[in-house]
C-alpha positions in Angstrom: 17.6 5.1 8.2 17.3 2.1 5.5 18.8 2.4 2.6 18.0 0.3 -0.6 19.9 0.6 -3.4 20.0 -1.5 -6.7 22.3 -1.4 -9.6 23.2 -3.2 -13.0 20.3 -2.6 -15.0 20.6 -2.2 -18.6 19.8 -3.2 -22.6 20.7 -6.8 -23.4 19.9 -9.1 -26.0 17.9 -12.1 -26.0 19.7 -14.6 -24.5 22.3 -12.3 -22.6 23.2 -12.0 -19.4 23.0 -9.0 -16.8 23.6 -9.1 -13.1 21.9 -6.9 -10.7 23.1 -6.1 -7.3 21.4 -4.5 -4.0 23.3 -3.0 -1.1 21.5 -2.5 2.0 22.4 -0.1 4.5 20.9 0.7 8.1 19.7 -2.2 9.4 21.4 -5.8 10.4 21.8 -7.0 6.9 21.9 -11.0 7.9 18.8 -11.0 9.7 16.4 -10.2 7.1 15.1 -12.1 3.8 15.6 -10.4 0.7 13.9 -10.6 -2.9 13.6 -9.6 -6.2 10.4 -8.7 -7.6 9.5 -6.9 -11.0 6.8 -5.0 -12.4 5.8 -3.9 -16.3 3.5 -1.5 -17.0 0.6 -3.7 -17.5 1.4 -5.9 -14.3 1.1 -5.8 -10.7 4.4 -6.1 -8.7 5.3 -9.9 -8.8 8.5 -12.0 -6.8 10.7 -13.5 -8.9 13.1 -15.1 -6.3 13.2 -14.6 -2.4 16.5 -15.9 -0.3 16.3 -16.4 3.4 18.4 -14.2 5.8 21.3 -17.2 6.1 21.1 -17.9 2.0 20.3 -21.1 2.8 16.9 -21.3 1.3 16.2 -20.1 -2.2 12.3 -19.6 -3.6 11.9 -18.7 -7.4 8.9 -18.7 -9.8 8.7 -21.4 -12.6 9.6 -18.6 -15.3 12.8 -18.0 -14.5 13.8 -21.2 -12.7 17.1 -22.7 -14.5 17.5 -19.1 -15.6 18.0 -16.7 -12.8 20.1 -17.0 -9.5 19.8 -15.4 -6.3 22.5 -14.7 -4.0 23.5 -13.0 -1.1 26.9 -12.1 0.6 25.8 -11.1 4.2 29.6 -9.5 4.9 28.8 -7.0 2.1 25.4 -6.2 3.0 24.8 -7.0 -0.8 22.3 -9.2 -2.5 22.6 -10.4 -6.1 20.4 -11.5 -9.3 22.3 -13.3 -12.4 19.9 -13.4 -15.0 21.0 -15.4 -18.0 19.4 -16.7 -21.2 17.0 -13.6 -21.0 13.9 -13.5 -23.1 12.1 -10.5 -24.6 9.5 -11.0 -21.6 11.9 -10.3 -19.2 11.7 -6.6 -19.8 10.7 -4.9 -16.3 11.7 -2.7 -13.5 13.5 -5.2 -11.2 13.0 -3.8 -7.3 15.3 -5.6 -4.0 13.0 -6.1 -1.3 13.9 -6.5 2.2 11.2 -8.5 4.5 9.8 -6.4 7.3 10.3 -9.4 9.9 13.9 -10.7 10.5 14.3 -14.4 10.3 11.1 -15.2 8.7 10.9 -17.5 6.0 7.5 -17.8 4.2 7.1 -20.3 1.3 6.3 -19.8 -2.0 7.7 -16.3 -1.8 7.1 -13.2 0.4 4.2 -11.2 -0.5 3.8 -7.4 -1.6 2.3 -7.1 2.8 5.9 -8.7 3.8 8.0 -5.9 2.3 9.9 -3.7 5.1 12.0 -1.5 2.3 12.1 -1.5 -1.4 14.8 -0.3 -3.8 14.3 2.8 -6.0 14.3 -0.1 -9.1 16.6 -0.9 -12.0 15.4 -1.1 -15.5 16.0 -4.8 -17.3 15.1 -4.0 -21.2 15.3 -7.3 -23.5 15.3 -6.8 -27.5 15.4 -8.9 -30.0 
């Protein structure tokens, strides 16, 4: 059974920082691509930043490029998103994805159809 479980959500200020971490359990953790995506309530679910099963390859959208990081450490079975300089339009649920095919790598970001397993989802809340 896969299990998808993020942390580190929270209530920042503009221009903090948060990091939100993923652990994935039940599956071969280095095989798959992960991602971020986020959703408001006035949005369709949208990727933020998608990281190939090696870490090798990063994707992120022009909104948070310079801004966000993705990471991955494959030994921990854990994926990562610093978010830094956040702005007030950065308040979402923030989901971890896992891709449903191992070892693919589709540019310009997996798509909703890609997603194997999401994450319950972490609440990012930006004030001013």
């Amino acid at each position: 059974q896969v299990q998808v479980v993020e942390s580190g959500g929270g209530s920042v200020q503009v221009g903090g920082s948060l990091t939100l971490s993923c652990t994935v359990s039940g599956l071969t953790f280095g095989d798959y691509g992960m991602a971020w995506f986020r959703q408001t309530a006035d949005k369709k679910r949208e990727i933020i930043s998608h990281i190939s099963h090696s870490g090798m390859t990063v994707y992120e959208v022009e909104s948070v490029k310079g801004r966000f990081t993705i990471s991955r450490d494959n030994a921990a079975n854990t994926l990562y998103l610093n978010l830094n300089r956040l702005k007030s339009e950065d308040t979402a649920m923030y989901y971890c994805a896992v891709d449903g095919t191992a070892r693919r790598w589709r540019t310009g970001g997996l798509w909703l159809s890609d997603i194997g397993y999401w994450g319950q989802g972490t609440q990012v809340t930006v004030s001013s």
